[in-house]
C-alpha positions as CSV (number, residue, x, y, z in Angstrom):
1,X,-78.4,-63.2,-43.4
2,X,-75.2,-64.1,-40.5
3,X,-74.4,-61.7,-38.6
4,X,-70.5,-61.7,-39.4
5,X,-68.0,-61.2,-36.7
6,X,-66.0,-58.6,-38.5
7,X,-69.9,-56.4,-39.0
8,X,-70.5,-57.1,-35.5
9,X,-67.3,-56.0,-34.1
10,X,-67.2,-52.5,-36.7
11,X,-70.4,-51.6,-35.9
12,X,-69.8,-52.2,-32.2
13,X,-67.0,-49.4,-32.4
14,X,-69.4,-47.0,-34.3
15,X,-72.2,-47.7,-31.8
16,X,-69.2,-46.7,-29.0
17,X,-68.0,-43.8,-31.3
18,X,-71.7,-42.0,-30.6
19,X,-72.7,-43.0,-27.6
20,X,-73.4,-39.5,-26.6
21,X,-75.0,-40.3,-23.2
22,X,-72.0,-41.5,-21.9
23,X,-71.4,-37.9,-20.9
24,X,-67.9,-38.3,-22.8
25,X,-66.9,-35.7,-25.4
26,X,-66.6,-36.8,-29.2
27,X,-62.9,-36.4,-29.1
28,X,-62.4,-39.0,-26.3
29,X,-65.1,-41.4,-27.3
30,X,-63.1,-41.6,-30.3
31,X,-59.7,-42.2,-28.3
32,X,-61.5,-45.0,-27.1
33,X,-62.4,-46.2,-30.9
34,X,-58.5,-46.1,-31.4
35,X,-57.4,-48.0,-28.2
36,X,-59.6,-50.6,-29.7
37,X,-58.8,-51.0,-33.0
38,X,-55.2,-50.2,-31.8
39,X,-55.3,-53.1,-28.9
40,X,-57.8,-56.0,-30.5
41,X,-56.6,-56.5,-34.0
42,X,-55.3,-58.9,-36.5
43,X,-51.7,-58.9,-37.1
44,X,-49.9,-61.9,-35.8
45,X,-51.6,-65.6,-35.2
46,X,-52.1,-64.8,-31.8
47,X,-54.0,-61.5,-32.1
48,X,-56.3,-63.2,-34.9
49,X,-57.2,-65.6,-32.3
50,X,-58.1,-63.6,-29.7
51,X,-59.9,-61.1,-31.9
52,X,-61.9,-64.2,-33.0
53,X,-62.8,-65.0,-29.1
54,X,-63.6,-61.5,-28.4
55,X,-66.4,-61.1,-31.3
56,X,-67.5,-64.8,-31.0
57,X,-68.4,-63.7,-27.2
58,X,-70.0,-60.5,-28.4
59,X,-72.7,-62.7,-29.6
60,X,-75.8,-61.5,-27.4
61,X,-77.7,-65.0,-29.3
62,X,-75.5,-67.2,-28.2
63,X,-74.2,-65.9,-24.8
64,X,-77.1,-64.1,-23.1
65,X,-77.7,-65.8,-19.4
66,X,-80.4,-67.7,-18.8
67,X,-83.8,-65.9,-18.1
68,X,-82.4,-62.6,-19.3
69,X,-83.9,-60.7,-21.9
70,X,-82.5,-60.1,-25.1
71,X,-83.9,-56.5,-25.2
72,X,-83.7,-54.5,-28.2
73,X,-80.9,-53.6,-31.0
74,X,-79.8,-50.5,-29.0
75,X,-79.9,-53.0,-25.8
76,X,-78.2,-55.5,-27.8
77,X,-75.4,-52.8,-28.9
78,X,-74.8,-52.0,-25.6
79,X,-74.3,-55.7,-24.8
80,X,-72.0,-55.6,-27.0
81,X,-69.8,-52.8,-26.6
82,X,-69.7,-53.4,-22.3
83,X,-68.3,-57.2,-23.7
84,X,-66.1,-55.8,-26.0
85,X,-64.7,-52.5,-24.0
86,X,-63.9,-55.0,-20.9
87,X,-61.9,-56.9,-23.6
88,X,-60.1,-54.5,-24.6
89,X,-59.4,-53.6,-21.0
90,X,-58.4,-56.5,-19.9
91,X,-55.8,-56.9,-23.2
92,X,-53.7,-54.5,-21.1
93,X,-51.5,-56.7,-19.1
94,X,-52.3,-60.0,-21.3
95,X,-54.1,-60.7,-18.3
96,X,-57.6,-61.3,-19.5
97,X,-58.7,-63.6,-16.9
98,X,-58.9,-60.9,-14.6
99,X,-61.5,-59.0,-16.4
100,X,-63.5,-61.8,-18.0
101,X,-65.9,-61.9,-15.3
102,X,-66.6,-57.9,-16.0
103,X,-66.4,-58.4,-19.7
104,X,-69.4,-61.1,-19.0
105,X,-71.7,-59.6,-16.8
106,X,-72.3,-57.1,-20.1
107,X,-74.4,-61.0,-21.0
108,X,-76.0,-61.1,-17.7
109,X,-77.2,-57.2,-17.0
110,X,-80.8,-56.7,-16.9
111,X,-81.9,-54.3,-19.7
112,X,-82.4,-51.5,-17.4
113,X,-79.2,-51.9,-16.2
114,X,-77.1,-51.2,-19.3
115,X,-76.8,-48.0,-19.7
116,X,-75.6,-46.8,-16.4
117,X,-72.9,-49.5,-17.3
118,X,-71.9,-48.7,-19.9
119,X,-71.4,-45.6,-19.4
120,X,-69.1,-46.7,-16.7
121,X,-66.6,-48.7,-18.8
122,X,-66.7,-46.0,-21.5
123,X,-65.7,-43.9,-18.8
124,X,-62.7,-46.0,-17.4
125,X,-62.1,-46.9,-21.3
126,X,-61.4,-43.1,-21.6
127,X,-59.1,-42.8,-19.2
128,X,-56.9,-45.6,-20.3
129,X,-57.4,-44.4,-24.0
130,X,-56.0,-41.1,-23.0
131,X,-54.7,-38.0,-20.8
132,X,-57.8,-35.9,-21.9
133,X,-59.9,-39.3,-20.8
134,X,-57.6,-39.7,-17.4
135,X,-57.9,-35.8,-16.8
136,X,-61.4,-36.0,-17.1
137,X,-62.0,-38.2,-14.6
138,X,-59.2,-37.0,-12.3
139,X,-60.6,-33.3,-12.7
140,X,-64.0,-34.1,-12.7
141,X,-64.4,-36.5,-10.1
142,X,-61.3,-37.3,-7.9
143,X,-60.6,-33.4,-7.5
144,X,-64.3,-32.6,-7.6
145,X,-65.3,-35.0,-4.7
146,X,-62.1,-37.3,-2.9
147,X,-64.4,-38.5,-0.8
148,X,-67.0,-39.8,-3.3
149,X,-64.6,-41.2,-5.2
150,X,-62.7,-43.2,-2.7
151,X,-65.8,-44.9,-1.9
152,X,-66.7,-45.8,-5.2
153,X,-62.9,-47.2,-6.7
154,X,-60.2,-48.7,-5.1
155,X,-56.7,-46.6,-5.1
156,X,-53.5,-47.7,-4.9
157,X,-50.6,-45.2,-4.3
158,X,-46.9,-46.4,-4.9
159,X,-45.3,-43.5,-3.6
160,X,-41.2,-42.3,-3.7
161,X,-38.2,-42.9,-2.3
162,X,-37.3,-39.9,-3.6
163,X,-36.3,-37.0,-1.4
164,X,-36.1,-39.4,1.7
165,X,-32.5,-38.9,3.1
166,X,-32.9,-35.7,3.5
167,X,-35.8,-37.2,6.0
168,X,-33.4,-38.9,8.0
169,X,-30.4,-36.3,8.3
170,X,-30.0,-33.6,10.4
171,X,-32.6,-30.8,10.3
172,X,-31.0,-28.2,8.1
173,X,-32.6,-27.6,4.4
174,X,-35.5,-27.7,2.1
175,X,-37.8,-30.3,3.2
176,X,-40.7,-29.8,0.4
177,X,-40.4,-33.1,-1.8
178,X,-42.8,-32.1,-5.4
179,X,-42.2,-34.8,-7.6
180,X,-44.2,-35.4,-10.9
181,X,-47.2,-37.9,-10.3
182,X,-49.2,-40.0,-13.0
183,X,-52.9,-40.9,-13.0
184,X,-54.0,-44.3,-14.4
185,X,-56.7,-46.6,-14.1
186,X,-54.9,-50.4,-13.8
187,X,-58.1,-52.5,-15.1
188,X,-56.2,-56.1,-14.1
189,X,-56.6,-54.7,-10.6
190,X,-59.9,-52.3,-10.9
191,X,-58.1,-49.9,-9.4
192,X,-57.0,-46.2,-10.1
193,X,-53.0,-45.9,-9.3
194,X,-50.9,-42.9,-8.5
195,X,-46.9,-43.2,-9.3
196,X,-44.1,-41.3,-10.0
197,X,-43.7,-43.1,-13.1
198,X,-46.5,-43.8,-15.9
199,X,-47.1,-48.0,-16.0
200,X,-47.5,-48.2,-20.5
201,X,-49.4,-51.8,-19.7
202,X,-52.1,-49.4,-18.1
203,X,-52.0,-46.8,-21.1
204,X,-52.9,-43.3,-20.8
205,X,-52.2,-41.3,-17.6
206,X,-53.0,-37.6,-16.3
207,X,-49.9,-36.3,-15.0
208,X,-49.9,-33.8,-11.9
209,X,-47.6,-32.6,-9.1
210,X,-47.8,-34.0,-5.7
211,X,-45.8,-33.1,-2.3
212,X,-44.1,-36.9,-2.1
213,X,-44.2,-37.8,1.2
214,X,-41.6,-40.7,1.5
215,X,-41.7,-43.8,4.2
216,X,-38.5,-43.7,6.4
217,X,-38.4,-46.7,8.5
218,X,-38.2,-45.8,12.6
219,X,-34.8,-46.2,12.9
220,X,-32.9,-43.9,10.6
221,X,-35.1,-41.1,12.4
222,X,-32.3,-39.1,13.8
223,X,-31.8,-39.9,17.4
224,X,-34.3,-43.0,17.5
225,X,-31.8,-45.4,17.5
226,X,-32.1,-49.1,16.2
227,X,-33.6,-50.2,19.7
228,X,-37.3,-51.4,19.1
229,X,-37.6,-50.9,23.4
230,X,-35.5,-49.4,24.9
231,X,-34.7,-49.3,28.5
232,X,-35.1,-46.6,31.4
233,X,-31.0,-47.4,31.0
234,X,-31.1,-46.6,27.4
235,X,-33.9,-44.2,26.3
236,X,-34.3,-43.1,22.9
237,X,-36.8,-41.2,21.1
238,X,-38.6,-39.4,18.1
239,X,-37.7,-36.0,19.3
240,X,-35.3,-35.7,16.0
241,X,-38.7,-36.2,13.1
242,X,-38.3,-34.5,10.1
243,X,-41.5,-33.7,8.9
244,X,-41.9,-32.6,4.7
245,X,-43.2,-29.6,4.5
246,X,-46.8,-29.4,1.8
247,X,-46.3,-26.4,0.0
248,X,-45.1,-26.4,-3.7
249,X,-48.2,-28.3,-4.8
250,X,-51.7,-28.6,-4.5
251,X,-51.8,-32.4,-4.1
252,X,-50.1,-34.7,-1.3
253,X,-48.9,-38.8,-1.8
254,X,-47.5,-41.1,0.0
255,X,-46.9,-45.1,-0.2
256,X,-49.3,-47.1,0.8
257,X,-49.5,-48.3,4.4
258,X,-49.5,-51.7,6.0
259,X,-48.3,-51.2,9.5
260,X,-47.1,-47.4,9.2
261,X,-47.5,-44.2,11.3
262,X,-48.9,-40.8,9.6
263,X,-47.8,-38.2,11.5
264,X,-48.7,-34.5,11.0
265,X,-49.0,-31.4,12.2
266,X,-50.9,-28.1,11.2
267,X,-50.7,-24.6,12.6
268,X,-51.4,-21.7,11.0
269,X,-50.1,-21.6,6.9
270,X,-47.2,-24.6,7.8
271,X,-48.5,-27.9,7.7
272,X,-45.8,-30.9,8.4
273,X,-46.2,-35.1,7.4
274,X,-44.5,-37.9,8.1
275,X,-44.9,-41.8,6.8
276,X,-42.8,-43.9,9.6
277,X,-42.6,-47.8,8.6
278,X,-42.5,-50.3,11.2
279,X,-41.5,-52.9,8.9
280,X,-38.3,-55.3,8.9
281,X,-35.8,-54.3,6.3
282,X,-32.4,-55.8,5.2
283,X,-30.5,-54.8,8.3
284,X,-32.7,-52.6,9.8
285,X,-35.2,-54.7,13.1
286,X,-39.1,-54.2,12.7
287,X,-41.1,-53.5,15.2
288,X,-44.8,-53.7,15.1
289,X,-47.5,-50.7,14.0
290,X,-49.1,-50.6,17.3
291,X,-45.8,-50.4,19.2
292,X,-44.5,-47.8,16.7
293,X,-47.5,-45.9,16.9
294,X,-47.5,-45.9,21.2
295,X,-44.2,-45.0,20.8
296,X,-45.1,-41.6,19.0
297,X,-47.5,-41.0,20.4
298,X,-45.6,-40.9,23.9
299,X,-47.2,-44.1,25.8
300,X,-43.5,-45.7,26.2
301,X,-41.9,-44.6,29.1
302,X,-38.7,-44.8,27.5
303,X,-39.1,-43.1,23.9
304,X,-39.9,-39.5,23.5
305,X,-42.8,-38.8,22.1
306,X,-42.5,-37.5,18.4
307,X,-42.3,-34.1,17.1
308,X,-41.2,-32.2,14.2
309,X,-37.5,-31.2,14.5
310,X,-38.1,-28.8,11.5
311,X,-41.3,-27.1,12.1
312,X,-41.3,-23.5,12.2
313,X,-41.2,-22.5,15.6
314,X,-42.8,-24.8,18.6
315,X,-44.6,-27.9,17.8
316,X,-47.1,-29.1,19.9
317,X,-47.8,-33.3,20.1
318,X,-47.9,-34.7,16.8
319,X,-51.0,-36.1,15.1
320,X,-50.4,-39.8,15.0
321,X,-52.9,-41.7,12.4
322,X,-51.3,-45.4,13.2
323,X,-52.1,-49.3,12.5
324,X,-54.9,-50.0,15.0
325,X,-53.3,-46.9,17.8
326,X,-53.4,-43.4,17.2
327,X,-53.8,-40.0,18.9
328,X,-55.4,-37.7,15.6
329,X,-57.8,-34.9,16.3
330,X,-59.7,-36.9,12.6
331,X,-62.9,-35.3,11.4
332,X,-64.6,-38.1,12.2
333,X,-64.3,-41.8,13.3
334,X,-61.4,-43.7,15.1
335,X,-58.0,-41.8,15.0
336,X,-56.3,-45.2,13.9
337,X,-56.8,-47.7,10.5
338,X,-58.0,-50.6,11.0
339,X,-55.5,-53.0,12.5
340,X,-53.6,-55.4,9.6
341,X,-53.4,-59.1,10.6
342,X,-50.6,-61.6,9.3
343,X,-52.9,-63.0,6.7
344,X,-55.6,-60.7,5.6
345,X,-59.0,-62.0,4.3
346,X,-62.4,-60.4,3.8
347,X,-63.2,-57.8,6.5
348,X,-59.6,-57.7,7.4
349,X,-57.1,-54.4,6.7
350,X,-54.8,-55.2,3.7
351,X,-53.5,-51.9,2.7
352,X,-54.2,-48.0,3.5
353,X,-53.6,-45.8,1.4
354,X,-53.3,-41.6,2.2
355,X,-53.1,-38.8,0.1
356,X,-54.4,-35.1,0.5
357,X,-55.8,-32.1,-1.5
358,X,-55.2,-28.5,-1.0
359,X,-58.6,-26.7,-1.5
360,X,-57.7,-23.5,0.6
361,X,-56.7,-25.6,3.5
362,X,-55.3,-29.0,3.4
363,X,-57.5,-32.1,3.0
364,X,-55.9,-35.3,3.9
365,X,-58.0,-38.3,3.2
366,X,-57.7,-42.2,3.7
367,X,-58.7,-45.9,2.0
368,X,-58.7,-48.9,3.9
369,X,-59.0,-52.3,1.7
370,X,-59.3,-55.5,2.6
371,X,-57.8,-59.0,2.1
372,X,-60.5,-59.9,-0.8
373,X,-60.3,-56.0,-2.2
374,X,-63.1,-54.8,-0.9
375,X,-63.1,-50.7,0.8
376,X,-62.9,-51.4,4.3
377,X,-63.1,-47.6,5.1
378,X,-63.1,-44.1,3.1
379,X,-62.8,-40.6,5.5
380,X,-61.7,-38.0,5.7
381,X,-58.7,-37.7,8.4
382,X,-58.5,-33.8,8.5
């Protein structure tokens, strides 16, 4: 008797629905059945075709790679539901091209392999199904272990402009900066992304608070001046930094970082951050990271060194985490990212992103990624 497409692909869900050794509870195993039917189903012309494509490919007979064993009908099913899951992943952003080569490997896997797999996708299903699949991965493994899980996934933090001008006026006020943060996992880009607003392409999000630390470029620091060198006839400096405070929340983001300075301070209960761009904005002149970061740091002659106009009481030298320079007291490794060339390729800094934890002290941690998306570098800063 066939095998028909519409058996294959209903029993497929069930076989997802309880597939207890995922680790996943029933409720959000059957989330993910939902986001299925919901995102793979038959209404117009164009949803009939793809749904066609997606159970054709579930075909383990006719799409199994060369040399690899069938295995048996549990094997099979879970062939079948890692091609079908990455489907419905990849239906996100109508971008399915950039998940086909997931949503085959289910066709190429040894048998052995399968399980551990997926149990991954159901996992990163969950969280796109969800909030209780997103907060169980953000609770369970982000919060449980940043460092584990920034070298195991890519992030990708937007950040806010939110809260910045009162980063670039004079020192007087409030300078915590709490905004509302969501969670999501952006399968197009296997990544996980943190923003101030949820993406719906990406689907569910787990939604936290975060101390927003936003990017102010160099020159609207107060006193800095729009000078990228200045002169021993016209010294400037980064005497005037406001620093946002982290308190109000137990999490920390910031924008991710292609050139940019981290600067922070920590003494006793107050600890201070700042996120200084180097870049060249519509009438503001860019400088480069290195330069910037010398310049905070106190190696130009003619800038001030930087410190935090609004930290309770003296400041010492600030902490300066910068492109390729920096001056940090880091838990371990270089107290700088890797530098960022013009035109990033493998093995070459693309982005950074920072973001930090309070788990009785603050935990500030950093991803480096390169040109072809690989992590560069994971750590800890402090």
């Amino acid at each position: 008797m066939p095998f028909f497409a519409n058996t294959r692909f209903a029993e497929t869900i069930t076989y997802i629905q309880n597939y207890a050794a995922s680790g996943l509870s029933a409720p959000i195993r059957n989330d993910i059945a939902t986001l299925i039917n919901t995102r793979i189903n038959r209404t117009t012309p164009q949803a009939r075709t793809r749904y066609d494509q997606i159970t054709e490919s579930m075909s383990v007979k006719r799409h199994i790679a060369p040399l690899v064993a069938r295995g048996t009908s549990p094997e099979r099913e879970q062939r079948r539901a890692i091609v079908l899951l990455w489907a419905v992943l990849g239906s996100s952003q109508n971008e399915p091209a950039k998940t086909n080569d997931r949503m085959n490997r289910g066709m190429s896997l040894a048998t052995g392999a399968l399980p551990a797999a997926l149990a991954e996708v159901m996992k990163l299903a969950g969280v796109v199904a969800s909030p209780a699949g997103a907060a169980n991965v953000f609770n369970g493994e982000l919060s449980a272990n940043p460092l584990a899980f920034i070298q195991n996934y890519r992030i990708f933090i937007y950040g806010s402009g939110s809260g910045s001008a009162k980063f670039s006026t004079a020192p007087t006020g409030n300078y915590q900066n709490v905004l509302r943060f969501h969670f999501q996992y952006n399968a197009a880009e296997d990544r996980f992304d943190f923003q101030t607003m949820a993406q719906a392409p990406h689907g569910a999000s787990h939604a936290f608070d975060a101390v927003s630390v936003p990017a102010i470029h160099w020159s609207d620091v107060p006193g800095r001046g729009v000078n990228p060198a200045p002169t021993a006839m016209a010294p400037s400096g980064f005497a005037g930094l406001l620093g946002t405070e982290l308190a109000g929340a137990t999490w920390m983001m910031t924008t991710q970082f292609t050139g940019c300075s981290f600067c922070y301070r920590s003494v006793g209960m107050n600890t201070y951050a700042a996120h200084i761009t180097p870049a060249g904005i519509t009438g503001k002149p860019a400088t480069t990271g290195a330069n910037l970061a010398n310049q905070l740091i106190g190696n130009d002659a003619n800038v001030v060194r930087g410190s935090f106009a609004n930290f309770p009481g003296a400041v010492p030298a600030l902490n300066i985490f910068g492109n390729g320079v920096g001056n940090a007291n880091v838990v371990g490794g270089n107290p700088f990212y890797p530098p960022k060339t013009p035109a990033a390729t493998g093995g070459q800094m693309k982005w950074m992103c920072i973001f930090g934890r309070h788990n009785g002290a603050w935990q500030i941690f950093s991803q480096s990624v390169d040109g072809i998306h690989a992590i560069l570098e994971h750590r800890r800063i402090f």
